[in-house]
N, C-alpha and C positions, 0 to 999 in steps of 0.2 A: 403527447402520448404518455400512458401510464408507467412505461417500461423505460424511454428515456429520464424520465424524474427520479427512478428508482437506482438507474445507472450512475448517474450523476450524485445521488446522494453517496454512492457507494464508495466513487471515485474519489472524494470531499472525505469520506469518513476512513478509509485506507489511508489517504494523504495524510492526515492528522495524526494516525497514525505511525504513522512513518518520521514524520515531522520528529514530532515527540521524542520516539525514542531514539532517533538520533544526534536530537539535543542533550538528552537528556546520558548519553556515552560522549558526551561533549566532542563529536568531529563535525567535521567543517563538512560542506557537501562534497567537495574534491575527495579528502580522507576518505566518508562514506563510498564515493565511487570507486576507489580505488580497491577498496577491503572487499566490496562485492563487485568487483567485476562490470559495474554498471557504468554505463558516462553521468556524468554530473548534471548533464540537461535533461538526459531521460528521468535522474531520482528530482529534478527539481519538479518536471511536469507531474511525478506522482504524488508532489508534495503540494504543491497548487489543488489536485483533482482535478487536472485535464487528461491523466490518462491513469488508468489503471493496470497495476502489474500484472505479465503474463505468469503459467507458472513455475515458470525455471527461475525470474528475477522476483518472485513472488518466496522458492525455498533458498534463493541466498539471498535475501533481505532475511527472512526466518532462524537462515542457518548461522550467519552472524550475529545477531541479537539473542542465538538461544532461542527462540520460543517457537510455542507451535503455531500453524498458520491460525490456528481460530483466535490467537491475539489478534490477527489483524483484521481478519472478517468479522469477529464478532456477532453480532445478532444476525446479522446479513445469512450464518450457518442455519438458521433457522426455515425449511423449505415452506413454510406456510407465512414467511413473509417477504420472501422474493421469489415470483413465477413470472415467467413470461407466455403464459396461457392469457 
């Protein structure tokens, strides 16, 4: 189905996301969970893309790294490219 492929790419592109920049503030995944509140398994599975953040761990991943959520959705903000119609 067309919606799970689109789900999953989203999952994958958030995760990379995620990934990234908390390489790239050089903490370890613990540190990461520790500074937002999250467990280290739940930031690992959104770093894999097996699961996608809700939006409370979605604004302190956000509120930690400073940015706005559209760093992490990116084109995904776009509504004429993800519909579940």
């Amino acid at each position: 189905m067309r919606t799970d492929n689109i789900k999953e790419e989203i999952a994958q592109y958030i995760g990379k996301k995620v990934l990234e920049l908390r390489k790239s503030h050089k903490l370890s995944r613990e540190q990461f969970a520790e500074k937002t509140n999250l467990s280290s398994n739940y930031i690992y599975e959104i770093e894999k893309g097996n699961s996608v953040p809700g939006c409370i761990a979605l604004i302190d991943i956000c509120n930690y790294f400073e940015i706005a959520p559209s760093t992490l959705l990116g084109k995904y903000l776009d509504k004429n490219v993800y519909t579940l119609s």
